[in-house]
Wavefront OBJ file of the C-alpha trace (Angstrom):
o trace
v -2.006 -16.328 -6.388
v -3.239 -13.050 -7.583
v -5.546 -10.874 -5.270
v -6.989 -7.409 -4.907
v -6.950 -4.948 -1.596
v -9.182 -1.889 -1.693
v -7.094 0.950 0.746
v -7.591 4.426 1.732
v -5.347 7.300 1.725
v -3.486 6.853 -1.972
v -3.636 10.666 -3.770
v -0.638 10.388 -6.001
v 2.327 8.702 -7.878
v 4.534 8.876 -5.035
v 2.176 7.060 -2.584
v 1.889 3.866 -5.504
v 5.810 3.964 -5.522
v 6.119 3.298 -2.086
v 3.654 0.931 -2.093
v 5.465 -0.632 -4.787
v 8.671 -0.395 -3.289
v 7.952 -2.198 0.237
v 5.137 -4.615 -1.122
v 7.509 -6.402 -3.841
v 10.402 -6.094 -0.852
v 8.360 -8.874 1.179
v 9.293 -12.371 0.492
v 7.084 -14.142 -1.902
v 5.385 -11.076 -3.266
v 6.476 -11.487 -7.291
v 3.915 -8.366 -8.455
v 2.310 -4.982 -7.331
v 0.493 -2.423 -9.384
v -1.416 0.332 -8.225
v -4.348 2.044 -9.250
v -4.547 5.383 -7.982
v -7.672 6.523 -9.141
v -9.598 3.516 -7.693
v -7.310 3.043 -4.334
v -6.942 -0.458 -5.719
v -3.333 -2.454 -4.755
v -3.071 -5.713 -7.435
v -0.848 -8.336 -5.715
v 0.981 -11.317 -7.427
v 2.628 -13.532 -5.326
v 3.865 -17.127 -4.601
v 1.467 -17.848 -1.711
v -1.405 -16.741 0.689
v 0.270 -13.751 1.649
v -2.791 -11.029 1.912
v -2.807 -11.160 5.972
v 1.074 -9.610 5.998
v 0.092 -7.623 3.311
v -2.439 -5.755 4.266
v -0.591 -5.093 7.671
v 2.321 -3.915 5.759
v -0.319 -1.653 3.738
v -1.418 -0.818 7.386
v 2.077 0.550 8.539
v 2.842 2.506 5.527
v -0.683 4.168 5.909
v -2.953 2.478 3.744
v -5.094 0.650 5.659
v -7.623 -1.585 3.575
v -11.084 0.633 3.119
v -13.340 0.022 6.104
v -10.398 -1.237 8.262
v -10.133 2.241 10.540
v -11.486 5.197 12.113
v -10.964 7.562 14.699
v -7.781 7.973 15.786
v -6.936 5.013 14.228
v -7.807 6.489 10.690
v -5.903 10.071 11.210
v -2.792 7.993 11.922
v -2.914 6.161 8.998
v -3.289 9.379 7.104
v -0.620 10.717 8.702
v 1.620 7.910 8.048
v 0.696 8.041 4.231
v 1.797 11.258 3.812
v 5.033 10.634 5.117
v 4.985 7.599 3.002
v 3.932 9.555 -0.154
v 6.354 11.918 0.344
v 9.360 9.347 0.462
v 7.773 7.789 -2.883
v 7.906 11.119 -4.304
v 11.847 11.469 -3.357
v 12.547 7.701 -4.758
v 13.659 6.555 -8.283
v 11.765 5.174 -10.325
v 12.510 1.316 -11.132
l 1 2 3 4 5 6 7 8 9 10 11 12 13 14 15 16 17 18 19 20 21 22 23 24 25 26 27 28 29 30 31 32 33 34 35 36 37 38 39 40 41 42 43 44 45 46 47 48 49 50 51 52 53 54 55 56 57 58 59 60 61 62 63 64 65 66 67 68 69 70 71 72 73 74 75 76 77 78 79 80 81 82 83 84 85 86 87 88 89 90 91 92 93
């Protein structure tokens, strides 16, 4: 099953490695690529998984687009740049 997720708060290379990184961690999850210029995450996986997805995209800081505001919204920013920065400091596959 192949599916799309529109998200906010992806500026670089190191945010799409992290996103990467934990999406294709979760069981049943077989592809992720990221488009950074569109804020686009491309998922692959074995089964309906879009729900935990888009939570895990939640945690990390990426919340789907729409999803937040407020307080809510400047957390999730906050959390992506924490997350960016650890995808900047991570290998490369």
């Amino acid at each position: 099953m192949a599916y799309q997720i529109s998200v906010e708060n992806i500026k670089c290379g190191g945010c799409a490695s992290t996103i990467r990184s934990k999406l294709e961690a979760m069981e049943g999850i077989d592809k992720v690529d990221v488009m950074i210029e569109k804020g686009i995450v491309d998922v692959e996986a074995a089964d309906d998984s879009r729900d935990a997805v888009v939570a895990k995209l939640l945690k990390l800081g990426y919340p789907e687009t729409g999803t937040t505001e407020g307080m809510a919204a400047a957390t999730a920013r906050a959390k992506s740049f924490v997350s960016c920065a650890v995808g900047r400091l991570s290998p490369e596959d």
